[in-house]
ROZA-451438 format. One line per 3 residues: their letters; for each residue z, y, x of C-alpha. Coordinates in steps of 0.25 Angstrom, whole numbers, m for minus. Layout:
BEGIN
a = Z:Y:X | ... .
This chain:
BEGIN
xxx = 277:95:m241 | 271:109:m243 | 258:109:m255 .
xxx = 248:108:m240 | 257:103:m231 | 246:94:m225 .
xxx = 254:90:m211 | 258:76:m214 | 245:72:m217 .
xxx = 240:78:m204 | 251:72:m197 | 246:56:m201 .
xxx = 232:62:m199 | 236:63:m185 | 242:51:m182 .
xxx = 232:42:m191 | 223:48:m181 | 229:47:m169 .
xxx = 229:32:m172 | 212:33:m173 | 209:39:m162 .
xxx = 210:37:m148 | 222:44:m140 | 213:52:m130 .
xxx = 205:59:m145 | 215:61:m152 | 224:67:m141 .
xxx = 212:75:m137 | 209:81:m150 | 220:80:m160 .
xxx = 227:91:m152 | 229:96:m166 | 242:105:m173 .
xxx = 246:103:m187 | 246:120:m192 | 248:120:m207 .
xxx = 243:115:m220 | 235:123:m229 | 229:120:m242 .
xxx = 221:107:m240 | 220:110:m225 | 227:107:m213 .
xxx = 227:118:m200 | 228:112:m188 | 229:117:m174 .
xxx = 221:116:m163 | 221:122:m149 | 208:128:m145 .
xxx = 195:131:m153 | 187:123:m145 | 198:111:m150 .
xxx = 196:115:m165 | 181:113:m166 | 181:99:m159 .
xxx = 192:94:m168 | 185:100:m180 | 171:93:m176 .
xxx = 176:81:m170 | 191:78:m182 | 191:88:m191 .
xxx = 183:78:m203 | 191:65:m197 | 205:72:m197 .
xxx = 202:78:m213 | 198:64:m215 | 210:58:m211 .
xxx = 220:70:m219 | 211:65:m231 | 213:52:m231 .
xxx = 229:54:m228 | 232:64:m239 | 221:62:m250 .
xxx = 216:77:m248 | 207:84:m241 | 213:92:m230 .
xxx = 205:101:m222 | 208:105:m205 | 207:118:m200 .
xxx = 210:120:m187 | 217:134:m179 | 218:134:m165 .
xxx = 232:135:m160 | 233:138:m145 | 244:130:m139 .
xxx = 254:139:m131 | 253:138:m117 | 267:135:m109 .
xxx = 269:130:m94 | 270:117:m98 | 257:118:m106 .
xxx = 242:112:m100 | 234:121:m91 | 225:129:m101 .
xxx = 211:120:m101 | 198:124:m105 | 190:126:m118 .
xxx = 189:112:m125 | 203:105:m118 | 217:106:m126 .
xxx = 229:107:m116 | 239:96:m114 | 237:84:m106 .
xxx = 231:78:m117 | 218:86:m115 | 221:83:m101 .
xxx = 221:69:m101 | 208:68:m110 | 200:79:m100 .
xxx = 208:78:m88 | 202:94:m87 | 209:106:m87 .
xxx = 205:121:m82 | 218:130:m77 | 218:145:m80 .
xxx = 211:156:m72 | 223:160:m68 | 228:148:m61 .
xxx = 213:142:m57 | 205:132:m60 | 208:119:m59 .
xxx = 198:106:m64 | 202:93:m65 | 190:82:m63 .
xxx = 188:77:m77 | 191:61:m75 | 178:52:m75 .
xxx = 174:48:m92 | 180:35:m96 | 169:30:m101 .
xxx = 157:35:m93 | 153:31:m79 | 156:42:m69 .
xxx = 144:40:m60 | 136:41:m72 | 132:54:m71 .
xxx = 118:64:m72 | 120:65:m56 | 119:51:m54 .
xxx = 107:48:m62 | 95:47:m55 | 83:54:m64 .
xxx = 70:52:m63 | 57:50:m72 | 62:39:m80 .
xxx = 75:46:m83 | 72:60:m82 | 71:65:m97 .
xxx = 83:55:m100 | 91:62:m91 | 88:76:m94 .
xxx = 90:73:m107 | 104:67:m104 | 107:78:m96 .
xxx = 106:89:m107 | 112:83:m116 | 125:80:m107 .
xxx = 123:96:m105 | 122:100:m121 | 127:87:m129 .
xxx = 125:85:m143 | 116:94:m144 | 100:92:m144 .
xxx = 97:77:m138 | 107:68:m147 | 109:58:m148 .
xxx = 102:56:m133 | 98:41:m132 | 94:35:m118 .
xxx = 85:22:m118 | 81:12:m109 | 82:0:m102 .
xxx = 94:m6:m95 | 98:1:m81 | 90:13:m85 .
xxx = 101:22:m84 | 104:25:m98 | 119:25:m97 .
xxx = 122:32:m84 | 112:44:m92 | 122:41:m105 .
xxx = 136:43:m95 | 129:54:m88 | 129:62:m100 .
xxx = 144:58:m103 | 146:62:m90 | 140:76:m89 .
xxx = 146:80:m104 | 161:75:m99 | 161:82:m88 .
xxx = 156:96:m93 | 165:95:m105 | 176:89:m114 .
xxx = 168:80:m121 | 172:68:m130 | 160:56:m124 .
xxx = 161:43:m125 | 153:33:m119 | 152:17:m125 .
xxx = 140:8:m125 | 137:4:m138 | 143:m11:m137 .
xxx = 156:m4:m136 | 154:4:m148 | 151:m8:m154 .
xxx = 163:m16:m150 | 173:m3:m150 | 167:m1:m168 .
xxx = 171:m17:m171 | 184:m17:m164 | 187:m3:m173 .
xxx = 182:m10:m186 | 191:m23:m183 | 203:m13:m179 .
xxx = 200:m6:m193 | 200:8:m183 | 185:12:m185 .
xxx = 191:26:m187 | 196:28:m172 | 183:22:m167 .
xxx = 173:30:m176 | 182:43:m171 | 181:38:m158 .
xxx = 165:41:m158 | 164:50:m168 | 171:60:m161 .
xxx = 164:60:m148 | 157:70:m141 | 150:63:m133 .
xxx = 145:48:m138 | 137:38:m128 | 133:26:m133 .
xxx = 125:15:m122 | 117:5:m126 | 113:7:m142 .
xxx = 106:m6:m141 | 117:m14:m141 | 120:m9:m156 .
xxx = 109:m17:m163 | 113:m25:m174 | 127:m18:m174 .
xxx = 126:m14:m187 | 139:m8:m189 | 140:m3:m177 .
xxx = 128:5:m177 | 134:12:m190 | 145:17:m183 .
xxx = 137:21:m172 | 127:28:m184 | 140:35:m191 .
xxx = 146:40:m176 | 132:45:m172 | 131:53:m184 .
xxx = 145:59:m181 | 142:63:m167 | 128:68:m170 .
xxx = 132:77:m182 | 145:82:m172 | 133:86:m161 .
xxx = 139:76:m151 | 131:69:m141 | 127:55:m142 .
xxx = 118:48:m131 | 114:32:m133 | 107:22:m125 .
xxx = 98:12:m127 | 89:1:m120 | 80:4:m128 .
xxx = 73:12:m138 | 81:14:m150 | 69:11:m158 .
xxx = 68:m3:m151 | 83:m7:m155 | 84:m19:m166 .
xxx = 94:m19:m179 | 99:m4:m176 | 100:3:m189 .
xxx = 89:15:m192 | 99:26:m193 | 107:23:m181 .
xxx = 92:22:m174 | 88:35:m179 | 101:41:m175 .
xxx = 99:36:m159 | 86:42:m160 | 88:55:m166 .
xxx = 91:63:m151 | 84:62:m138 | 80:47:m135 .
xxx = 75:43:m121 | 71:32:m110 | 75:29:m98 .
xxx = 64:20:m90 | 65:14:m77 | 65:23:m66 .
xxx = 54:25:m57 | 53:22:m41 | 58:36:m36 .
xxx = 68:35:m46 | 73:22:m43 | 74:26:m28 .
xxx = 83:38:m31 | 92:30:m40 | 93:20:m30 .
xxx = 96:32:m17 | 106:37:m28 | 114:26:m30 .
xxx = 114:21:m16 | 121:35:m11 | 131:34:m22 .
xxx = 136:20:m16 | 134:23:m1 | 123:13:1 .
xxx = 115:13:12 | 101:9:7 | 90:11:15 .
xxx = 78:20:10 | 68:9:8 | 77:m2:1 .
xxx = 80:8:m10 | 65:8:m11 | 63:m6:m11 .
xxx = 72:m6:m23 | 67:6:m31 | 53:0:m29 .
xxx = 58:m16:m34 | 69:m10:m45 | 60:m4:m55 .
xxx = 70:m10:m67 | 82:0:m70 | 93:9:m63 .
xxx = 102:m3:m65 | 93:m14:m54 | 93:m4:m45 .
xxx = 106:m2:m45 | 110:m18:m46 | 99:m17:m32 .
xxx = 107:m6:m26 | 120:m13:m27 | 114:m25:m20 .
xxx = 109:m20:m7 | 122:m12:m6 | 131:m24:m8 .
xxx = 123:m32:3 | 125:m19:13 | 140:m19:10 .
xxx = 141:m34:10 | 132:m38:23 | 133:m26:29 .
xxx = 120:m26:31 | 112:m14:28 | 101:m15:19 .
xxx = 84:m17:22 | 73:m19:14 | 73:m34:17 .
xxx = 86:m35:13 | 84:m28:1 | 72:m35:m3 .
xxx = 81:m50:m1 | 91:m45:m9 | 85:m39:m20 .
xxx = 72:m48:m21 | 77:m54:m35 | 78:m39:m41 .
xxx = 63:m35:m35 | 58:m49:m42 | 66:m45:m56 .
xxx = 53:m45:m67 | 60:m32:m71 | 56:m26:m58 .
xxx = 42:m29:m56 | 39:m17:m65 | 29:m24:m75 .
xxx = 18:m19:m83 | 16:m25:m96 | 1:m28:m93 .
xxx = 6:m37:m81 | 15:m43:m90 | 4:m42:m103 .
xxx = m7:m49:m94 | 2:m61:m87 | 7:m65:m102 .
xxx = m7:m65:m107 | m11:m74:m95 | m2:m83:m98 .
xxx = m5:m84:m111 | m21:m85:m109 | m22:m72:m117 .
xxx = m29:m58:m112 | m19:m46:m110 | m25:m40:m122 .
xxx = m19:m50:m130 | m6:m46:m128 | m9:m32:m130 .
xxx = m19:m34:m143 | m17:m35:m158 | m19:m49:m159 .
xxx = m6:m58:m165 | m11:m72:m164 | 2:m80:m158 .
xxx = m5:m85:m146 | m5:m68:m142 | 7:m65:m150 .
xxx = 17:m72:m141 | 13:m69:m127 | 13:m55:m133 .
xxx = 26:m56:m136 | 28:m63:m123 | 25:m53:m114 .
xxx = 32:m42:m122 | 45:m50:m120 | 42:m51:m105 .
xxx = 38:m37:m105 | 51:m33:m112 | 58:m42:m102 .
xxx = 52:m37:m89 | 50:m24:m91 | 55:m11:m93 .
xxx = 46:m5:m105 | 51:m2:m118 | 48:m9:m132 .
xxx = 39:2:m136 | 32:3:m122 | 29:m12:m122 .
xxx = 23:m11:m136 | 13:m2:m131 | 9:m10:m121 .
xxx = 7:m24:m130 | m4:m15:m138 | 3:m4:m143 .
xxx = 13:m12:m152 | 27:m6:m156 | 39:m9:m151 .
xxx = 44:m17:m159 | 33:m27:m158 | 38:m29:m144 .
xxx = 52:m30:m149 | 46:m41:m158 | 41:m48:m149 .
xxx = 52:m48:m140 | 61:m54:m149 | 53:m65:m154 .
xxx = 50:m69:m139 | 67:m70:m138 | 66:m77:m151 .
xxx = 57:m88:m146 | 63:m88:m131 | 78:m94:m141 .
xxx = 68:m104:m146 | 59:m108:m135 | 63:m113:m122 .
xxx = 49:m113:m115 | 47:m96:m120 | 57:m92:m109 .
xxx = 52:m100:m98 | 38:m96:m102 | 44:m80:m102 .
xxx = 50:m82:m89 | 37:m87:m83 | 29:m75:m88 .
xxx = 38:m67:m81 | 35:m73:m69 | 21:m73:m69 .
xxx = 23:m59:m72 | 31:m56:m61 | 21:m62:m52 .
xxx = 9:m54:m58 | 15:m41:m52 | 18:m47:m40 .
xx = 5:m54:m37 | m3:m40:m42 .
């Protein structure tokens, strides 16, 4: 072996990694030549510019890591671009960004022919992990969304650039992941970018099973090496200690790298229990925003929308009658829609207001549709508790004030849409985690005492029938 004839440690570099990665990356981007050994470096060939500085940003570090570790040296990379010849048997030539071979092929399912011979587009196929019909063309946007999704939308334009990591809030049904796919979406189409979507329970299951396999290096190149990282329901990592650092260490990766990462939440991040301060700091250092229920004329056009997308014949004033009684989220409309259009397939019958009504009478009665103020919820709790709604909202902590306090922010928690934060403002200015507080002691003491539940129930009754009778 020559004094820098570095070429068997290149060699078992390759293969150690071929075994770490996935087969899609590493035939992707380790289109790589052995050229030469030099003086404590290895030249490597690749096949475009473009190539060059993606392996360089996305490997570079990872690949001398591994020729340290193999030959006890540090061994640098530099790279040189060696055009492959073309031949008839070759790939048609592609364009910027795309290696040729079937390889490339296979991962893109894109290639551009010369100008001489035309131009030819293959349809990329539909993103494995992304929902097709998640796109910016199917989201209804109205004032609840408006901001969120102008926000969603420059960043699927520019990503990595000024609002990361973008984080979307809110309660369940709201939307938040079709506006995370979307962005997937709109980046995959318009380039060749690495995304990867997983909800944050899968990321937690995918690191354990890679700690038991003893192949954390494959997963933590898996995400690492990303473009495009897109992570659902954050909550969910709560008391997942180690979890959360991996999550921390990847973060810092892709945000020092300039990729973009978008999160969701069902709620503010400030409100999330046993989530360590970093990793909070981190999901709160790029653009954060809400997403609230949507309004009446938004609901209606949601509704329209989604019809037409399944052929259903619903008259103009049953799509009113639901957008007025559905007040909750995207999702019960939805689940409201798919009813009246079964019984139409089903009976044969097409549908009217009264049928409507009959069939969705349990939704229209749901406590989460009656759209509660807190006062209505504030004044039936005091009465039932012989105290004056000022009580509720004052200063004072004598126990015979601080449990139906308590009380009615549990059933306002319950039976509403509004935020920690916003209910604490309405109990007297108190901060969320007051609310949060007394929300969890009214669980606590639900385990513990049979008649609290009973009593809860009933609250939410008279409640109910407050609002209807005023």
């Amino acid at each position: 072996m020559a004094v820098w004839d570095y070429e068997i440690f290149w060699k078992e570099a390759m293969n150690q990694i071929q075994q770490e990665l996935e087969e899609q990356e590493f035939v992707m981007w380790f289109n790589l030549q052995y050229v030469r050994s030099e003086e404590n470096t290895i030249v490597i060939g690749v096949p475009s510019s473009f190539y060059r500085d993606q392996v360089k940003i996305r490997y570079q570090s990872f690949i001398e890591g591994k020729l340290h570790d193999l030959s006890g040296q540090t061994i640098a990379i530099q790279f040189e671009v060696v055009p492959k010849k073309s031949n008839s048997q070759e790939a048609p030539t592609v364009s910027r960004g795309q290696t040729s071979g079937t390889a490339q092929e296979r991962t893109t399912k894109a290639t551009t022919e010369t100008p001489a011979k035309g131009i030819t587009i293959q349809q990329k196929d539909p993103h494995p992990l992304l929902r097709r019909d998640y796109t910016f063309t199917n989201y209804v946007i109205g004032d609840n969304n408006s901001f969120a999704a102008n926000a969603a939308l420059a960043i699927s334009k520019n990503p990595g650039t000024a609002y990361n990591p973008f984080l979307v809030y809110g309660g369940v049904g709201l939307g938040k992941t079709h506006l995370m796919q979307a962005i997937g979406n709109y980046i995959y189409e318009h380039s060749n970018a690495k995304i990867i979507y997983i909800t944050a329970e899968t990321f937690t299951n995918e690191f354990v099973q890679a700690l038991q396999a003893n192949k954390t290096a494959a997963f933590k190149n898996k995400y690492r090496f990303v473009d495009v990282l897109l992570v659902d329901d954050i909550h969910f990592l709560q008391n997942k200690i180690e979890t959360q650092e991996e999550l921390f260490h990847t973060f810092n990766a892709l945000y020092d790298a300039n990729k973009q990462m978008v999160f969701t939440c069902d709620r503010p991040v400030s409100e999330l229990k046993h989530l360590s301060d970093r990793l909070r700091s981190r999901f709160e250092r790029g653009l954060t925003v809400d997403l609230q229920p949507p309004d009446y004329e938004t609901r209606l056009a949601i509704l329209k929308k989604k019809a037409e997308a399944r052929n259903g014949a619903i008259p103009q004033e049953v799509l009113e009658l639901v957008s007025k009684n559905i007040t909750s989220n995207v999702r019960d409309l939805e689940a409201a829609l798919t009813k009246l259009l079964a019984y139409t397939e089903l009976v044969q019958k097409p549908i009217t207001i009264e049928i409507a009504q009959q069939h969705l009478k349990d939704v229209f009665a749901s406590p989460k549709q009656a759209n509660m103020s807190i006062e209505v919820i504030q004044r039936v709790v005091a009465e039932y508790f012989s105290l004056s709604y000022n009580d509720l909202k004052g200063k004072k902590r004598t126990q015979n004030i601080v449990l139906p306090r308590q009380i009615a922010m549990y059933i306002a928690r319950e039976i509403t849409e509004y935020s920690t934060t916003e209910l604490g403002l309405e109990f007297g200015g108190r901060d969320h985690t007051t609310v949060m507080h007394a929300c969890q002691k009214i669980e606590e003491r639900i385990r513990s005492d049979p008649t609290l539940e009973p009593m809860i129930q009933n609250l939410i009754r008279l409640i109910k029938d407050y609002r209807t009778k005023n």
